[in-house]
FIFI-536842 format. One record per residue (C-alpha): residue number from 1; residue in three letters; z, x negated, y. Coordinates in nm, 2 decimals, always signed. Layout:
# FIFI-536842
{NUM, ala, {Z, X, Y}}
...
//
This chain:
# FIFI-536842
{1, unk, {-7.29, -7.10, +13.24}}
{2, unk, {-7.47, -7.29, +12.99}}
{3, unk, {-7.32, -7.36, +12.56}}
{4, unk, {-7.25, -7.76, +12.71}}
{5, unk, {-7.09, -7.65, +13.02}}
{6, unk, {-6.83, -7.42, +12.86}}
{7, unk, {-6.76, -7.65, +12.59}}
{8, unk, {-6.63, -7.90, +12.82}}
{9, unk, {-6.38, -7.60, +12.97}}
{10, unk, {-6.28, -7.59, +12.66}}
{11, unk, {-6.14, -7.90, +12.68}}
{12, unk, {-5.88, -7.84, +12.90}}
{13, unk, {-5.66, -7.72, +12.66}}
{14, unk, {-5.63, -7.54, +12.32}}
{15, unk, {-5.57, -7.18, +12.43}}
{16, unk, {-5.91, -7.23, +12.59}}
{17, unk, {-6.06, -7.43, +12.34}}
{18, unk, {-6.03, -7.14, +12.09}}
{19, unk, {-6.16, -6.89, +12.35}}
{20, unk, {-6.47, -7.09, +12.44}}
{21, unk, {-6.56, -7.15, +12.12}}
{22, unk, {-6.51, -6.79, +12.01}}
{23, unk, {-6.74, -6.70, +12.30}}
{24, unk, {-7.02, -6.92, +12.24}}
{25, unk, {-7.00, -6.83, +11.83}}
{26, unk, {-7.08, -6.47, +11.96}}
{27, unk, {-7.29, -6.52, +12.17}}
{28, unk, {-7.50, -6.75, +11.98}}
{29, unk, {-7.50, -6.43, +11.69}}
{30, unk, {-7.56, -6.15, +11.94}}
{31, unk, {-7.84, -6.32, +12.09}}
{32, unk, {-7.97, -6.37, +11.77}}
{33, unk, {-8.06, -6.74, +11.86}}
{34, unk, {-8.17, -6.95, +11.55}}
{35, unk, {-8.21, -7.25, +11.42}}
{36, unk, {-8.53, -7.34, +11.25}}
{37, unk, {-8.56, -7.57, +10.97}}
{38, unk, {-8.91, -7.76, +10.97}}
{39, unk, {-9.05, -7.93, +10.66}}
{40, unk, {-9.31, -8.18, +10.69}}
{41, unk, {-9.63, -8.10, +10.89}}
{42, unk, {-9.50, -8.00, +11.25}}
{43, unk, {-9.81, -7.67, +11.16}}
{44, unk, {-9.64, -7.51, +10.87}}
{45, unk, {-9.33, -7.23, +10.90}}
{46, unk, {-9.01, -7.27, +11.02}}
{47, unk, {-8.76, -7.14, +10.78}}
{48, unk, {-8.55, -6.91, +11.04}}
{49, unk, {-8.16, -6.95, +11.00}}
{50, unk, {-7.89, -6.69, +11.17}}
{51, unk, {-7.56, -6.70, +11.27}}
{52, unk, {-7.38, -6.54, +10.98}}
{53, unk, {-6.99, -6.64, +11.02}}
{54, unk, {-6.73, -6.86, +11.18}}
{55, unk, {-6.47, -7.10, +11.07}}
{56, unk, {-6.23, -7.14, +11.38}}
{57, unk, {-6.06, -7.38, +11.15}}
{58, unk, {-6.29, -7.59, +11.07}}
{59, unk, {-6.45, -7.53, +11.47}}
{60, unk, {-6.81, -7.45, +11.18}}
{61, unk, {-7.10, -7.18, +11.24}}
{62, unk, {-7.27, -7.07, +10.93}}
{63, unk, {-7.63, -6.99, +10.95}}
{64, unk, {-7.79, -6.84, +10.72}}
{65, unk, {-8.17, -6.69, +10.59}}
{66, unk, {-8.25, -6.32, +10.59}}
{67, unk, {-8.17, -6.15, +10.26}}
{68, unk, {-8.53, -6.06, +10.21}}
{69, unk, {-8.66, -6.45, +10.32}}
{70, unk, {-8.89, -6.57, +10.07}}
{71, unk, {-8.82, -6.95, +9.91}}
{72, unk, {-9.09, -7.20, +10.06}}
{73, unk, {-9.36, -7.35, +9.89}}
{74, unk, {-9.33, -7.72, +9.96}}
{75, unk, {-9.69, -7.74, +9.86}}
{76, unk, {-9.77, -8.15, +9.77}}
{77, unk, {-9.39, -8.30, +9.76}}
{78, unk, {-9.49, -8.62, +9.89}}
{79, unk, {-9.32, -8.87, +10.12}}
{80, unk, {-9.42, -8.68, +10.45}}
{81, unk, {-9.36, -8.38, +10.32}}
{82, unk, {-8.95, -8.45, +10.25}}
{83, unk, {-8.94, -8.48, +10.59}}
{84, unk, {-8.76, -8.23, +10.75}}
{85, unk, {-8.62, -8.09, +11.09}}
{86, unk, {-8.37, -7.89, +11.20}}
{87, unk, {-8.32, -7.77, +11.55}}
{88, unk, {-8.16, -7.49, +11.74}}
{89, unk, {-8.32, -7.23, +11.93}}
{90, unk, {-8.18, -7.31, +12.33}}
{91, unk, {-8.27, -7.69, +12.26}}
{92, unk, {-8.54, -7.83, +12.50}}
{93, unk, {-8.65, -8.21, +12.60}}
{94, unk, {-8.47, -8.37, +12.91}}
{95, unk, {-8.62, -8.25, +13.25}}
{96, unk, {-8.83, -8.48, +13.41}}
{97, unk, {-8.75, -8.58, +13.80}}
{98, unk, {-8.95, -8.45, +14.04}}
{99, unk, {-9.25, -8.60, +14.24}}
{100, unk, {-9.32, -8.76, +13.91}}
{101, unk, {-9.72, -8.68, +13.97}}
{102, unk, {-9.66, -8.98, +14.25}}
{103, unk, {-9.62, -9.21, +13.99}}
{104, unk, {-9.88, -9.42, +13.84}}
{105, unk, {-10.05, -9.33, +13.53}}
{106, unk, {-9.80, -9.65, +13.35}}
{107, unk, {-9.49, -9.53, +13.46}}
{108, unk, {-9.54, -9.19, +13.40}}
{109, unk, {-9.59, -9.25, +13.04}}
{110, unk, {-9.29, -9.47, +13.06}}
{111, unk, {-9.09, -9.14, +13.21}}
{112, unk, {-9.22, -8.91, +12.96}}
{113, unk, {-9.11, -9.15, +12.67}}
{114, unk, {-8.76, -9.25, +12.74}}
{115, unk, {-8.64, -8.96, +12.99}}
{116, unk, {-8.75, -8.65, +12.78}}
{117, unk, {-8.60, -8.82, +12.46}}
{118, unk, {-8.38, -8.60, +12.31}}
{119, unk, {-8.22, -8.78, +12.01}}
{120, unk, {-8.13, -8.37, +11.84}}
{121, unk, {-8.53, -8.28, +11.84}}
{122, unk, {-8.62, -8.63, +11.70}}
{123, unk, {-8.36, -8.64, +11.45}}
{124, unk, {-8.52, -8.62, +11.12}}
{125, unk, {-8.38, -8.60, +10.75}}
{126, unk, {-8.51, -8.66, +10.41}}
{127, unk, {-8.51, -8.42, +10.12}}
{128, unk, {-8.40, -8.51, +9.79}}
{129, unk, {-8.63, -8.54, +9.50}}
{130, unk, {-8.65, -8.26, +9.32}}
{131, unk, {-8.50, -8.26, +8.96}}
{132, unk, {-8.67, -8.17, +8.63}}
{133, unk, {-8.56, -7.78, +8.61}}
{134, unk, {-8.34, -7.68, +8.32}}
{135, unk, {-8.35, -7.32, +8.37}}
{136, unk, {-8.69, -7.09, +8.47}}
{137, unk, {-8.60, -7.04, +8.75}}
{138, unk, {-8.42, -7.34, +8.96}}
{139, unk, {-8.20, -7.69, +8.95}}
{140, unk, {-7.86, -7.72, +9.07}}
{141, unk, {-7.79, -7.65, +9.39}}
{142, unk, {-7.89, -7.97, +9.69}}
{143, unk, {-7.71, -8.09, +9.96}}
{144, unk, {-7.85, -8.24, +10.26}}
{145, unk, {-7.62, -8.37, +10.57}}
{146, unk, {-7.55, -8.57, +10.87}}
{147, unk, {-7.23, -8.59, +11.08}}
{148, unk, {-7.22, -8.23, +11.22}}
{149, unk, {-7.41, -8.01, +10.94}}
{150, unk, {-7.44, -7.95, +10.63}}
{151, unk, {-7.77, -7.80, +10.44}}
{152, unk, {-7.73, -7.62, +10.07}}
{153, unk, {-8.04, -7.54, +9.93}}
{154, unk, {-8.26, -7.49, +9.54}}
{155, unk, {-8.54, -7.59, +9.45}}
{156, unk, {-8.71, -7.29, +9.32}}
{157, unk, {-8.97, -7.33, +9.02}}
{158, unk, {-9.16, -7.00, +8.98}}
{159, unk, {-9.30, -6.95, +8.65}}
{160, unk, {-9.26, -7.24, +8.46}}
{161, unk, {-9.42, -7.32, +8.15}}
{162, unk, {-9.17, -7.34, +7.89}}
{163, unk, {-9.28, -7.68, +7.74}}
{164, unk, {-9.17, -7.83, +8.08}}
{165, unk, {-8.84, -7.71, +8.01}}
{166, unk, {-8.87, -7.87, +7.62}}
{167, unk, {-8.68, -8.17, +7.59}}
{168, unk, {-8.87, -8.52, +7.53}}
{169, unk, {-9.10, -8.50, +7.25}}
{170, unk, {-9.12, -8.86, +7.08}}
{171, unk, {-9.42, -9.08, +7.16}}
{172, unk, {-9.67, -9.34, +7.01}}
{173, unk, {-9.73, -9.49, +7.28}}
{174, unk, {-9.54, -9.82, +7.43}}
{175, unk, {-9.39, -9.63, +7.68}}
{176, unk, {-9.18, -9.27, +7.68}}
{177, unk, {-9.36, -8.94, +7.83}}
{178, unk, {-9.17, -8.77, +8.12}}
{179, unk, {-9.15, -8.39, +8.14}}
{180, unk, {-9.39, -8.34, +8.42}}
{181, unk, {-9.22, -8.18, +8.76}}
{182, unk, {-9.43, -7.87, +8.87}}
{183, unk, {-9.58, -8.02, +9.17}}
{184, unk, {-9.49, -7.72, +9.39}}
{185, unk, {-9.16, -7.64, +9.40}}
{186, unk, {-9.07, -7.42, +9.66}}
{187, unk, {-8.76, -7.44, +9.89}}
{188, unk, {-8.46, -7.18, +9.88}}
{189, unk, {-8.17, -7.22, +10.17}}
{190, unk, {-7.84, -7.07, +10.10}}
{191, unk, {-7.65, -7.21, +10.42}}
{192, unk, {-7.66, -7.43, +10.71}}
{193, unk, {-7.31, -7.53, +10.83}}
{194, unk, {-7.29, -7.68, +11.18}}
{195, unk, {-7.01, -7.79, +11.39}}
{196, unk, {-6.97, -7.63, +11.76}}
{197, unk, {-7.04, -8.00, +11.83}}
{198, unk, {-7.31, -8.02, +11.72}}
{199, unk, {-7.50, -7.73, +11.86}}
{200, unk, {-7.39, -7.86, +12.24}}
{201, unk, {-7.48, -8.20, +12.18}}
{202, unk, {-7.85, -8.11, +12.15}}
{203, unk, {-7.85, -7.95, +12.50}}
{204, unk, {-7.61, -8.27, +12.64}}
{205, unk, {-7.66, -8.56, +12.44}}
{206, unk, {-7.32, -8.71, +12.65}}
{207, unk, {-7.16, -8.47, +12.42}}
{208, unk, {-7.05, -8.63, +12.11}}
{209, unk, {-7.09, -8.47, +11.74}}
{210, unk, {-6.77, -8.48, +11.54}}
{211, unk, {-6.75, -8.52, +11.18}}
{212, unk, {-6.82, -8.21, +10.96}}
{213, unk, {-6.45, -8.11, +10.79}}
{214, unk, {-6.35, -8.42, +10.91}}
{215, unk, {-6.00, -8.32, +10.73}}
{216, unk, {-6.21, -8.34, +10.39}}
{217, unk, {-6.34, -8.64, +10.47}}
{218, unk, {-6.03, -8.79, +10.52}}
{219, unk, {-5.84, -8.62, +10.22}}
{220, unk, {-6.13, -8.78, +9.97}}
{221, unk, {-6.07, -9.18, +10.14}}
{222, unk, {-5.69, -9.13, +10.10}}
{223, unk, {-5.78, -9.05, +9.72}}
{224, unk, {-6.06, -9.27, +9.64}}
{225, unk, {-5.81, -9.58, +9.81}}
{226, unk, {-5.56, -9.53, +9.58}}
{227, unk, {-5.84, -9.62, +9.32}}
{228, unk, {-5.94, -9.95, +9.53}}
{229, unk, {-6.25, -9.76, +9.63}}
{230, unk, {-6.37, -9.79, +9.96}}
{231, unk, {-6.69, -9.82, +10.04}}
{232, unk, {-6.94, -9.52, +9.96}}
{233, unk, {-7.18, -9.31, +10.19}}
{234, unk, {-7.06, -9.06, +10.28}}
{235, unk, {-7.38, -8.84, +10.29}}
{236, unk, {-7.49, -8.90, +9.93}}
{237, unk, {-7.51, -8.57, +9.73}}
{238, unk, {-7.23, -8.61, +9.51}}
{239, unk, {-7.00, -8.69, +9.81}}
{240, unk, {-7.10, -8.37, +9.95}}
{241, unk, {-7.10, -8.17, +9.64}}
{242, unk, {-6.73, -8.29, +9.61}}
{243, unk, {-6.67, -8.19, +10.00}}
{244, unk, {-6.81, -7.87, +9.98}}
{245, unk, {-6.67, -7.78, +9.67}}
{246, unk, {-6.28, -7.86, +9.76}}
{247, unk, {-6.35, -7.65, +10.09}}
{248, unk, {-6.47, -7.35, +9.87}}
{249, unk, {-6.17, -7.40, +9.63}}
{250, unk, {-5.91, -7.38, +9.88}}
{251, unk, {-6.07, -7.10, +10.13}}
{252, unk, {-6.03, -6.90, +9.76}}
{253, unk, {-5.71, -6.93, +9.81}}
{254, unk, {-5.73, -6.76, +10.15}}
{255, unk, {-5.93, -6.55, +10.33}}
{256, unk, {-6.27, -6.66, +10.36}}
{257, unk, {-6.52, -6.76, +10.62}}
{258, unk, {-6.74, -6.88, +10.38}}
{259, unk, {-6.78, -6.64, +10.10}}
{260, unk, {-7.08, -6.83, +9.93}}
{261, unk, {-7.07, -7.16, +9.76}}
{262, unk, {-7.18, -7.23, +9.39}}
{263, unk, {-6.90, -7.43, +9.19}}
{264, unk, {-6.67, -7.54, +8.91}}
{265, unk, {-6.36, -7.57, +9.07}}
{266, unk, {-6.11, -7.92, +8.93}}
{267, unk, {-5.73, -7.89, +8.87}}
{268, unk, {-5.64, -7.89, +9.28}}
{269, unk, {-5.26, -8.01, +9.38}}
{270, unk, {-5.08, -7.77, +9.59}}
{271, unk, {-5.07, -7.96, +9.90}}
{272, unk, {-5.44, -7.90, +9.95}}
{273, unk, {-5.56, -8.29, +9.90}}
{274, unk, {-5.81, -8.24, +9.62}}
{275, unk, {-5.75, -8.50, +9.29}}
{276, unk, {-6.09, -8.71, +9.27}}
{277, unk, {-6.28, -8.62, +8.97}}
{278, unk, {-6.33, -8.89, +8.75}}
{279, unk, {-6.71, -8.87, +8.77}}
{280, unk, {-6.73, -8.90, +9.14}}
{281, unk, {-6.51, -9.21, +9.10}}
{282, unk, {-6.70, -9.34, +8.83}}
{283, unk, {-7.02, -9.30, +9.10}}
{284, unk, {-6.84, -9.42, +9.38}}
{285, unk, {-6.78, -9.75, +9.20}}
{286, unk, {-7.10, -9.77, +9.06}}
{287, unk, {-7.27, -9.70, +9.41}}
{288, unk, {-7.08, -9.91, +9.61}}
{289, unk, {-7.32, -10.16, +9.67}}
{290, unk, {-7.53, -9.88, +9.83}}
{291, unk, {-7.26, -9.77, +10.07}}
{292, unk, {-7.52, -9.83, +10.34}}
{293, unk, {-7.83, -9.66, +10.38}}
{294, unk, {-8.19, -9.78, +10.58}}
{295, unk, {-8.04, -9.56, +10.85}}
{296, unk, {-7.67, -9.64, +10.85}}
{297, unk, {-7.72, -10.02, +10.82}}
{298, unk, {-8.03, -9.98, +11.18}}
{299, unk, {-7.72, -9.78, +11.33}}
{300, unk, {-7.46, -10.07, +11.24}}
{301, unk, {-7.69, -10.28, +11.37}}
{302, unk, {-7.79, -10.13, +11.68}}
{303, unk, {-7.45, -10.12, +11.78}}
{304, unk, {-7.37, -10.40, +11.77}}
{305, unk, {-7.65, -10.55, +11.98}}
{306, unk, {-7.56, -10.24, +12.25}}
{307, unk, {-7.78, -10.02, +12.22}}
{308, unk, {-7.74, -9.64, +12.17}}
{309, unk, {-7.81, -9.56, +11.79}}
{310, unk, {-7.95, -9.24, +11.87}}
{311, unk, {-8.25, -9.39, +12.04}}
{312, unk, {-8.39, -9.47, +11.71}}
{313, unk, {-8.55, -9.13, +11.64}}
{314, unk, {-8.77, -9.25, +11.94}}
{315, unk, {-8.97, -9.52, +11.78}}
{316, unk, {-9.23, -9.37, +11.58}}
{317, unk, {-9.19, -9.76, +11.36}}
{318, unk, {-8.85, -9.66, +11.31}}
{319, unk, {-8.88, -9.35, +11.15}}
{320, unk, {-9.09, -9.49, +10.90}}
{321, unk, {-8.85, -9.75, +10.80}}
{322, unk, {-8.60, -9.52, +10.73}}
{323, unk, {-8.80, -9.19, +10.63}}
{324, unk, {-9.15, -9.26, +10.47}}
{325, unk, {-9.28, -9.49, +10.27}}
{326, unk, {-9.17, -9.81, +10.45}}
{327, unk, {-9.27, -10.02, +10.75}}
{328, unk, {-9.45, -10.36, +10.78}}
{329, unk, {-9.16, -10.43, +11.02}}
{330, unk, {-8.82, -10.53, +10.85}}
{331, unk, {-8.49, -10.43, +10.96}}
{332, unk, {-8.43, -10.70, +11.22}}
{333, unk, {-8.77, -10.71, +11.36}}
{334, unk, {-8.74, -10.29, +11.41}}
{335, unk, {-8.35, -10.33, +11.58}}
{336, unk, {-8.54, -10.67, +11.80}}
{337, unk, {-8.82, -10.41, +11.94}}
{338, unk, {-8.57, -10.13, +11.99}}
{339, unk, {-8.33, -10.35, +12.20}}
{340, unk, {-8.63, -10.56, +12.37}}
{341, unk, {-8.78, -10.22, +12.43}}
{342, unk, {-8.46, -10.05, +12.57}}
{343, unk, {-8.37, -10.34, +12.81}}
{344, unk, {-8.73, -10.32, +12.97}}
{345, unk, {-8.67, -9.96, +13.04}}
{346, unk, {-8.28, -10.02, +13.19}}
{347, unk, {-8.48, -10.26, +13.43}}
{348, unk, {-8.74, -10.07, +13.50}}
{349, unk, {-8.54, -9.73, +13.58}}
{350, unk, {-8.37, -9.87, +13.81}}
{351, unk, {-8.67, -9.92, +14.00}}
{352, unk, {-8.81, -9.62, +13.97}}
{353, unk, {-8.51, -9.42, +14.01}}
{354, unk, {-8.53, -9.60, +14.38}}
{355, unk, {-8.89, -9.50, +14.40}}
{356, unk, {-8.80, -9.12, +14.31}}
{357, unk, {-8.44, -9.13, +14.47}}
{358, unk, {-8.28, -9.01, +14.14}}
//
């Protein structure tokens, strides 16, 4: 019985749910399936991650590196090369219906676009640019994260030369010099966190992906309302420092799952609802006009003219509005193509599904 089929038995109730999701956790870990994190050119190394612990809490899998893994070289940082995948091992493309080779050459190159789409392979993510290294060896730790997961990383700066580490000399010139940024940082993972959701959905897309410690999440609007503050994205680093952070403060107080996170805890109330710091307020309210990213404003969007948001990994223009260096295509015109090009295929699937009795 497959990871998606037993998570809907789970369902049934919570006795089960718990034993389900015990079951697939150790599975996933005795098997020793993976999930690979892919940076920029499809050719270069997958960074390997491995089921290291579970919350049942929290319903989160920790994966995480070996302990003799190597950091990356991210060779040239550019655009293309913050792009970055991560996928799980028992993932795989749609099947295709059979008797497709009866097809003509146009429809099956219609098939093979829209029926093997699977949103969890397409589904990419953008790096953060790397920050000016106060130390010899690394920055502060990154975050990186999406609805179901969440990605803690360094960027690692072997050997570097001590006047990059100098602060700002003065300059003659009209404008300031920058402390130059080595220009190959490599890449250090600590953790992947991953709901249970999350790893089922990419085997049934039906399934849907809840929010990562959702309770969090919840905890920090409740706070940042009481300070009139509600709009913020919810994926920006310090959000997700903040999130991450609470969670390792009050699994201190018990025993842990998670024995790993890198942080200076805030005074904490008793009642487990963490007291905003004033610096994330003070960025909340100064970011509020970017509470909406390229990606969440396409997904707004694509909602609300009916289409799936998920289908917008499967536009190649799409991706590079939202990770890249931009598209000649504005946001409308890419949402226009995406809904004039999913109602085509509605229409014409139903014709072919008649054609291939499926």
């Amino acid at each position: 019985m497959s990871y998606a089929e037993l998570y809907r038995i789970g369902a049934l109730c919570r006795t089960w749910r718990q034993m389900v999701e015990e079951h697939i956790y150790r599975s996933i870990k005795l098997g020793q399936n993976t999930i690979s994190v892919k940076i920029g050119d499809s050719n270069r190394a997958a960074i390997e991650l491995f089921a290291q612990s579970y919350d049942p809490v929290n319903r989160i899998i920790e994966f995480r590196p070996r302990s003799d893994a190597s950091p990356v070289s991210l060779s040239t940082f550019s655009s293309f090369q913050r792009r970055m995948q991560i996928h799980f091992n028992k993932w795989a493309p749609e099947e295709l219906p059979e008797h497709i080779e009866s097809m003509s050459p146009k429809d099956q190159e219609l098939i093979l676009f829209h029926m093997r789409y699977n949103p969890a392979l397409e589904r990419m993510y953008e790096l953060p640019t790397p920050c000016i290294p106060k130390s010899a060896s690394s920055c502060d730790p990154h975050y990186v994260g999406d609805k179901g997961l969440i990605l803690s990383f360094d960027y690692v700066y072997p050997n570097v030369p001590h006047h990059v580490r100098s602060q700002q000399q003065p300059s003659y010139y009209a404008y300031h010099t920058q402390p130059r940024v080595p220009a190959s940082p490599c890449m250090q993972i600590h953790w992947l966190r991953v709901t249970l959701a999350w790893v089922v959905s990419g085997m049934n897309p039906a399934i849907p992906v809840h929010q990562i410690y959702a309770d969090k999440y919840e905890h920090l609007g409740n706070a940042l309302a009481r300070y009139g503050l509600y709009k913020y994205d919810p994926l920006s680093e310090p959000i997700l420092t903040y999130i991450v952070e609470t969670t390792h403060h009050q699994e201190q107080c018990k025993p842990s799952s998670f024995p790993t996170v890198h942080s200076h805890s805030e005074d904490r109330r008793d009642n487990g609802e963490a007291e905003v710091p004033c610096a994330l307020r003070n960025y909340v309210q100064a970011h509020t006009h970017e509470c909406h990213t390229r990606l969440s404003r396409l997904q707004h969007m694509l909602e609300g003219a009916g289409v799936d948001a998920r289908v917008l990994w499967k536009y190649p223009f799409a991706k590079s509005l939202v990770i890249g260096n931009g598209s000649l295509l504005g946001e409308e015109d890419v949402v226009r193509r995406i809904q004039d090009s999913e109602d085509q295929w509605r229409m014409k699937k139903l014709s072919l599904a008649r054609k291939l009795q499926v």
